[in-house]
C-alpha positions, 0 to 999 in steps of 0.5 A, spaced: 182 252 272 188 253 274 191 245 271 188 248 265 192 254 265 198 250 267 197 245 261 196 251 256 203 254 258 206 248 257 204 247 251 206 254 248 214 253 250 213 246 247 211 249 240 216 255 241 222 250 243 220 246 236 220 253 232 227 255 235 230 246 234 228 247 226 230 254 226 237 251 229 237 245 225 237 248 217 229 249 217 231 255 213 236 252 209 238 254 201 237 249 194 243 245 194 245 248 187 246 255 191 253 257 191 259 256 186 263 249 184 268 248 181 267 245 174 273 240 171 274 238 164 279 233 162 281 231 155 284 225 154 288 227 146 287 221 141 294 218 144 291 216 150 295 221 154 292 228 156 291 234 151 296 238 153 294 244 148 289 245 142 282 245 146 278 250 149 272 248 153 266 252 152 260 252 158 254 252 155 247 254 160 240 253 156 245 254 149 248 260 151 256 261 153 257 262 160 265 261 160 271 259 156 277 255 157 283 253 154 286 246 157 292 246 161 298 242 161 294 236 164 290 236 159 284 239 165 279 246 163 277 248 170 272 254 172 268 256 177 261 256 176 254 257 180 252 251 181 248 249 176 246 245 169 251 246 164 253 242 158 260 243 154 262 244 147 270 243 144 273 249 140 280 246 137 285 251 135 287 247 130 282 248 124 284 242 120 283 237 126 278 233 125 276 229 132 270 224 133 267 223 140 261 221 144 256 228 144 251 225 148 254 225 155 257 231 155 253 235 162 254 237 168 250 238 174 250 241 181 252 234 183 257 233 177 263 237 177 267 233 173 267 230 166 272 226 162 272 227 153 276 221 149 277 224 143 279 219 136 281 220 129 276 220 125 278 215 119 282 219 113 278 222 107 284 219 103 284 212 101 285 206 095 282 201 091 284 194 093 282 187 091 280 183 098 279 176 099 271 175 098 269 167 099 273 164 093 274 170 090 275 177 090 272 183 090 273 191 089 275 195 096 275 202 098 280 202 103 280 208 108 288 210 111 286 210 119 292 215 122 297 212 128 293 213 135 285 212 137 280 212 131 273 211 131 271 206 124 265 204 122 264 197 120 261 192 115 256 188 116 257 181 117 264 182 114 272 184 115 272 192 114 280 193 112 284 199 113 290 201 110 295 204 115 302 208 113 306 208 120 310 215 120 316 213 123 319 206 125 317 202 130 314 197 135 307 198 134 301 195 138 295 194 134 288 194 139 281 194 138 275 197 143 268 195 141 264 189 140 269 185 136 270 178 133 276 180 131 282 183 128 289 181 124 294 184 119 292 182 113 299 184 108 300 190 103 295 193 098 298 189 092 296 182 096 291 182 102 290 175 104 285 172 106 288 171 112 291 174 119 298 174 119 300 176 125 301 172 131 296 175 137 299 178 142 292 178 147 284 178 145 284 182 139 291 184 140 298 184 136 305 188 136 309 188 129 315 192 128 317 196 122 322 199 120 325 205 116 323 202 109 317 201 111 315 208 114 313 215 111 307 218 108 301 216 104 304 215 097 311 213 100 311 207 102 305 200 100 303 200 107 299 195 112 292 193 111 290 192 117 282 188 118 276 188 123 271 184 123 265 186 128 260 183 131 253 181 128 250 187 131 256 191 131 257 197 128 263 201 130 269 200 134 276 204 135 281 202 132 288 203 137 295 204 133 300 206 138 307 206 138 311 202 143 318 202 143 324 202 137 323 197 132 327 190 134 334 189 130 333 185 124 338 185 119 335 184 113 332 191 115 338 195 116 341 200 112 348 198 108 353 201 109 357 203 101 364 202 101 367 207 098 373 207 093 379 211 096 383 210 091 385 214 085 383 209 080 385 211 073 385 207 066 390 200 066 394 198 060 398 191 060 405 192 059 406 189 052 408 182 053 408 182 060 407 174 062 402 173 068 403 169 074 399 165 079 401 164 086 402 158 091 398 159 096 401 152 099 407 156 099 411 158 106 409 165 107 415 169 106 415 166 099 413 172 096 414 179 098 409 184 097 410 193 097 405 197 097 408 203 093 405 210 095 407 214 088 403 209 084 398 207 090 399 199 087 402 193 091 408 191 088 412 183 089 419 184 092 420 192 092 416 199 091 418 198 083 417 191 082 413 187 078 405 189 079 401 186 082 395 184 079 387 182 080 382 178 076 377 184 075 373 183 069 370 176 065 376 175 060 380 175 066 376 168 067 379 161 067 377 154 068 382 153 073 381 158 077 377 157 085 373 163 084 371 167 077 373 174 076 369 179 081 365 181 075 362 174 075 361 173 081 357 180 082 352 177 077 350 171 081 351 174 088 353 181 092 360 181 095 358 184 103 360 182 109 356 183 116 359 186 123 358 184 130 361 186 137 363 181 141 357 180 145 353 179 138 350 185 137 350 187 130 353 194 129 353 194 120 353 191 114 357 193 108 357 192 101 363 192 096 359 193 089 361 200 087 368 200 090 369 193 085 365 196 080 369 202 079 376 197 079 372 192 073 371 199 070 378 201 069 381 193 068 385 192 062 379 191 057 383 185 054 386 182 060 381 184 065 387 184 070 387 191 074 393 192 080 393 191 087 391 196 090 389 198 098 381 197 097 382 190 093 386 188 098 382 189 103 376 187 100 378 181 098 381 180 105 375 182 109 370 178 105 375 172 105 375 172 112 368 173 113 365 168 108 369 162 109 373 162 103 381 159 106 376 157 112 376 149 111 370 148 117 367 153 111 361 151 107 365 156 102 372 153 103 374 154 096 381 149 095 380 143 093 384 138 089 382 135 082 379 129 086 374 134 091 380 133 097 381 139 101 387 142 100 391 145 106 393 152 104 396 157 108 391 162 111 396 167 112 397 168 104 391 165 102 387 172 100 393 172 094 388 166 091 384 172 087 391 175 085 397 173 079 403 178 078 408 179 072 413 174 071 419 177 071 
């Protein structure tokens, strides 16, 4: 009897120390979705970078608003909870924004604090009809504009989708595609789509262009680009990224002209009655010719202030066989006269166009002669453009001196300008 009690004994400590372990070691322990958590809601804008402003998260529990809050400078909506289910709905201050995101995915649990939400565009309602390459033929196409950032497109089956795209300001811009995509190009301006990609490819459905000023604005201002995706079989969406990276590259044709303006107070010219006109040798040693400028008159003049004027071939009566270069008005029918300015390290700084400066002259030349008198502005025009072109250069594809057997002549390079200039004959 006495092992027996000993034995019953030992087995009532061993069932207290068990109670007493599980006690010690949680057997009391809460639902692991007790407590508070805090949930975190990040909102990456259609840029790709965080929302900063505009979007305000809503926690839902079984349908019902449990909190709100607006998302701070990081582009995050954070809000203690309990820990729990939750879904998440957007609320954006901007009542015209019109955003496409997946809807499916948006909860959160005891075990998932934190959420990320990509928002895209949605393709604009503004669009035109187009005609776009369809075998050996062409079709009739409504294009659909797709703004600068992250878009969500729809595509067509089996076939290039185009869209139309009007870059807001100048730029680098890259052009990228997410989704299950065959391919995409730049496929030229709603007046012409090609049947073509005519862009190199910068990476897998990846290219860059540069646009510039006149090619910049808003629908309606400018043609635009038409930009081309061609899905998968199976594919019926993508996103479309349009971003801008960087200033556009210089290119000249691009650059805005600089217009050289008239200084000089121009008034309608009268040859003197029988004045005799005179050419200028510009084989001729330098100081052969004396030129004045005059202040009153705001003319050149040979030898003193009140010497013979000195005159230029302005309009076309002015014209002759012999002459190296027609009057200026006959040369702006065939071509501009500008000039293009460079640093010494072949950076371009501007381009200048004399057309209206010339123009203002040619207007007030004398109708018979289409002589006019030399003043600060011609001179200089006709220097600048002289030195720039080639015209007295004889290494120049543009010298202009030659004699009657097509030999070049040697000039004096320090004269030579005067070649578009005669004076009265004393």
């Amino acid at each position: 009897m006495k092992t027996k009690r000993i034995k019953s004994l030992v087995l009532a400590m061993l069932m207290i120390c068990s109670v007493l372990l599980m006690s010690a070691c949680g057997g009391d322990k809460q639902p692991a979705d007790s407590g508070k958590a805090n949930y975190k809601v990040t909102i990456i804008g259609t840029d790709g970078q965080p929302c900063k402003s505009g979007v305000v998260v809503k926690f839902m529990k079984d349908g019902t608003q449990v909190a709100m809050q607006a998302v701070d400078a990081g582009g995050t909506a954070t809000k203690e909870l309990d820990k729990g289910d939750y879904t998440v709905e957007l609320m954006f201050t901007d009542s015209e924004a019109d955003y496409h995101y997946d809807k499916s995915a948006l909860t959160l649990s005891a075990n998932k604090t934190e959420l990320q939400i990509d928002l895209t565009n949605a393709v604009s309602t503004e669009s035109l009809l187009v005609e776009v390459p369809d075998g050996d033929d062409f079709r009739d196409c409504q294009v659909y504009y797709v703004p600068h950032g992250r878009t969500f497109v729809e595509l067509d089956k089996d076939r290039i989708t185009y869209f139309a795209f009007v870059p807001p300001v100048a730029g680098i811009y890259e052009f990228t595609v997410e989704g299950e995509v065959e391919s995409l190009g730049y496929y030229g301006a709603p007046h012409y789509v090609s049947a073509n990609n005519l862009v190199e490819m910068t990476g897998e459905n990846k290219f860059q262009m540069s646009i510039y000023d006149d090619q910049a604005g808003e629908i309606g201002t400018v043609a635009g680009l038409i930009i081309g995706v061609k899905g998968k079989s199976d594919a019926k969406d993508a996103i479309l990224s349009i971003m801008r990276i960087g200033a556009p590259e210089i290119d000249v044709a691009h650059q805005p002209w600089t217009v050289y303006k008239t200084t000089a107070a121009l008034k309608p010219f009268k040859m003197p009655a029988g004045a005799v006109v005179k050419d200028f040798d510009v084989t001729a040693p330098t100081d052969t010719y004396k030129i004045v400028y005059n202040e009153t008159d705001g003319y050149y003049h040979m030898n003193s202030e009140n010497g013979p004027l000195i005159l230029v071939r302005m309009g076309k009566n002015a014209d002759r066989d012999d002459l190296v270069l027609p009057s200026f008005e006959s040369v702006l029918e065939l071509s501009p006269i500008v000039t293009f300015h460079y640093d010494e390290n072949g950076n371009f700084l501007e381009k200048v166009d004399y057309g209206e400066c010339l123009r203002d002259h040619i207007k007030n030349a004398d109708e018979e002669s289409g002589l006019y008198p030399l003043t600060k502005d011609l001179k200089y025009i006709i220097e600048r453009r002289g030195e720039y072109i080639g015209w007295w250069n004889s290494d120049s594809d543009s010298y202009l001196f030659y004699d009657p057997n097509g030999t070049p002549m040697t000039v004096n390079t320090e004269i030579a300008w005067l070649f578009a200039c005669c004076y009265i004959s004393e």
